[in-house]
N, C-alpha and C positions, 0 to 999 in steps of 0.2 A: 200949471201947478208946480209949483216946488217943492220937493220932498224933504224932510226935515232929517238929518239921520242921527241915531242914536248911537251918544258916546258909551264909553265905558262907566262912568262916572252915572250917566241916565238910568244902566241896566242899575247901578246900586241901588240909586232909590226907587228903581222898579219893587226891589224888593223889601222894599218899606211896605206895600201891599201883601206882602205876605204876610209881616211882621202885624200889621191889622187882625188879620184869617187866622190868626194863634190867637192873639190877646181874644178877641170874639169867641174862638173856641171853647178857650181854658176863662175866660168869664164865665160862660155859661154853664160851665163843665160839660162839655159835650163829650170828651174822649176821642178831640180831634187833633190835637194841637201834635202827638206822633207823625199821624198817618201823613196832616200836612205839610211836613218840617220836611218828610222822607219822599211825597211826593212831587213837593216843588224843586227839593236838591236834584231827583233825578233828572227834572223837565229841565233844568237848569244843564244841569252835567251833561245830558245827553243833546240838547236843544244846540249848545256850544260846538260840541262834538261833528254833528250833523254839519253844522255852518262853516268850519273847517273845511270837511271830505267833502261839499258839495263845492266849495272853493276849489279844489282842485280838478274835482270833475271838469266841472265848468269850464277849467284856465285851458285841460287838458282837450276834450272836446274828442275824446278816441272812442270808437263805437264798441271797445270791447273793454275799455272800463263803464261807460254807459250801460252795455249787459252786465259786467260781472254786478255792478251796483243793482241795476233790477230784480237779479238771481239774488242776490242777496236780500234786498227789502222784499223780494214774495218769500225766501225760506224763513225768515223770523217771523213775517206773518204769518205764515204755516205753521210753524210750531204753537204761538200762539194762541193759535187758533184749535191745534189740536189736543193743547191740554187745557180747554174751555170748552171742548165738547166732550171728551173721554180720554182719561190716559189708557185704557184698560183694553179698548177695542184694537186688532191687530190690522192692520195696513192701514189703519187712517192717516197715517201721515204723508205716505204718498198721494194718496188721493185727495185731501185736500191741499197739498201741494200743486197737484197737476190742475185742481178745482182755477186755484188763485189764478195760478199763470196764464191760462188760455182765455179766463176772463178779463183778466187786464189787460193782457198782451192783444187779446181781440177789439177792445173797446179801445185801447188808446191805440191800437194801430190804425183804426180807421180816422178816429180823431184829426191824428197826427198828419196821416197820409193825404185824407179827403176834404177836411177842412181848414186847417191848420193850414197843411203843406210849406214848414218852413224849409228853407234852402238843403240844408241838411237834416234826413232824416231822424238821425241821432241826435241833434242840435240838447243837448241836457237843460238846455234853459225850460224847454219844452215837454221832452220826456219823461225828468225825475220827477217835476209834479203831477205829472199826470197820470203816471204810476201810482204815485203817491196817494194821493187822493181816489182812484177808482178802488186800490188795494185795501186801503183804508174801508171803504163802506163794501167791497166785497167780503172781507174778514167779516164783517161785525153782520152782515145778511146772514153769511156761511153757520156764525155761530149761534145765531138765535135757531135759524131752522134744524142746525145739527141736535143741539142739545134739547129741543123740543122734537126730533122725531126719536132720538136713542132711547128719553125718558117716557116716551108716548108707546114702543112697540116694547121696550119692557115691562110695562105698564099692561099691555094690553095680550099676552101669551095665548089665555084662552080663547078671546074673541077670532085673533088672529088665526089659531089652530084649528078651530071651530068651523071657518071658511076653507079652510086647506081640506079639512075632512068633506065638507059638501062639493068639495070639484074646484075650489075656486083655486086660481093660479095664485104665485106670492105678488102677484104686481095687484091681482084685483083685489087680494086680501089687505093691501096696504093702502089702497087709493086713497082712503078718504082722511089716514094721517099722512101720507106724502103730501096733499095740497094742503091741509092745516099747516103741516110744517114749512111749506114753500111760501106760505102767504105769512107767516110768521117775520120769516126772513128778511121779505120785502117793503110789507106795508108801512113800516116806520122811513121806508126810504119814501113812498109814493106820497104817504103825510105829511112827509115835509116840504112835498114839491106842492100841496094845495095849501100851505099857508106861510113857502117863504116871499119875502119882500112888503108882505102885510104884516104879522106877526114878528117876524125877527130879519135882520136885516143877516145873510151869511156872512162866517168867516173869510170864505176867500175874496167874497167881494167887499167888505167891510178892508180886507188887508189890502187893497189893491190901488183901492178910494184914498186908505191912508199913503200908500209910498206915488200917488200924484194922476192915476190912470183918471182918465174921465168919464164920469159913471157910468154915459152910454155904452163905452166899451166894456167898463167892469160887469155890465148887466148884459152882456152882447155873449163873454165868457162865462158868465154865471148860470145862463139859460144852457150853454153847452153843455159845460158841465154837470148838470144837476139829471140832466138826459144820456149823457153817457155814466152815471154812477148810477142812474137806475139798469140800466143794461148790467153792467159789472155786476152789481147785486145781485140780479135774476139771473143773470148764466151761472153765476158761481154758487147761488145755492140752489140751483137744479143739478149742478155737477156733483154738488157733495151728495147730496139725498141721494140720488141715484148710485152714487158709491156706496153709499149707509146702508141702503135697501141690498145691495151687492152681497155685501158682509153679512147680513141676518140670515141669507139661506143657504142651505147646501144645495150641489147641481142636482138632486132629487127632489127640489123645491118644498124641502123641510125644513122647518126653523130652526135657529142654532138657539144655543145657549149660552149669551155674549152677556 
């Protein structure tokens, strides 16, 4: 297969499709034609941006620009991520920092190491997307189950203190919004994995198809894939919860007021 590559000239009239997504908008008066003007500039601005410093990564291929870049895409997603759960709770940001890192760093190390195994471990052809994409659906696990378990034990004071007064410890008082919230997190990843390749064909292997891979392989990556982002997901929103549950109690296993 031969890959076709996109000029300068291609990206313009890529964005003739934009230019569709407004006229559509502001026809129907939807009150979109802002949000999309502002969202497509940034994916543009930033999308450019990326393909630049990933250029250099790449040319460079040094394992401590490879980390500082990692350290970098888990701290934005950490932040991210932590003012989509709560700005108002105090040490979440470490923790769902240390959440991101150990779950990506865990899932793509083994990836990387066990089945991959390319020459070099740091090989960034390898690494950045891999990061990418596990960090990617770890954040958005992380954040469904954060801001479903913060809004579920503020929500729920009495029930909770209720159990604390009969004996029950903070772990048993919370059990059954911990797994609501960790099943929260997840299941949107595990529903995807029972209706992709029937229902929608993925992005990554839809882009892969397009730059010339042959689909057995794209679908050989795509099964990888879709198996190590489930892991990322669940280690990383068992980490945050377990942080979240950290921060509601005092060491005398009495509820705060957060």
């Amino acid at each position: 297969m031969n890959l076709i590559l996109l000029q300068s000239t291609d990206l313009i009239l890529a964005v003739g499709l934009v230019a569709i997504a407004i006229s559509l908008a502001a026809w129907q008066g939807l009150g979109l034609v802002a949000p999309i003007l502002l969202a497509s500039g940034r994916a543009l601005l930033q999308l450019l941006i990326l393909g630049y410093a990933l250029a250099l990564v790449f040319t460079w291929k040094n394992p401590w620009v490879v980390l500082g870049a990692v350290v970098l895409m888990v701290t934005i997603a950490a932040i991210s991520a932590r003012n989509r759960i709560s700005k108002t709770l105090p040490s979440l940001m470490p923790i769902v920092w240390m959440a991101l890192f150990i779950s990506t760093a865990a899932t793509v190390g083994y990836v990387n190491l066990l089945v991959i195994r390319p020459q070099l471990w740091y090989d960034p052809q390898y690494v950045v997307p891999l990061v990418g994409l596990g960090l990617g659906s770890a954040m958005n696990g992380a954040v469904l189950a954060g801001e479903r378990f913060v809004r579920t034990l503020r929500s729920s004071r009495n029930d909770i203190e209720t159990h604390l007064c009969l004996g029950a410890t903070p772990k048993q008082a919370i059990a059954a919004y911990r797994v609501d919230a960790v099943k929260s997190g997840v299941v949107p990843t595990i529903n995807s994995m029972m209706v992709i390749g029937i229902v929608q064909l993925p992005t990554w292997m839809g882009g892969q198809l397009l730059s010339g891979v042959q689909p057995l392989e794209a679908a050989s990556y795509q099964i990888l894939l879709m198996f190590m982002l489930t892991v990322a997901t669940l280690l990383a929103t068992l980490l945050v919860i377990e942080g979240l549950a950290r921060q509601f109690f005092t060491s005398a296993a009495q509820l705060k007021e957060l």
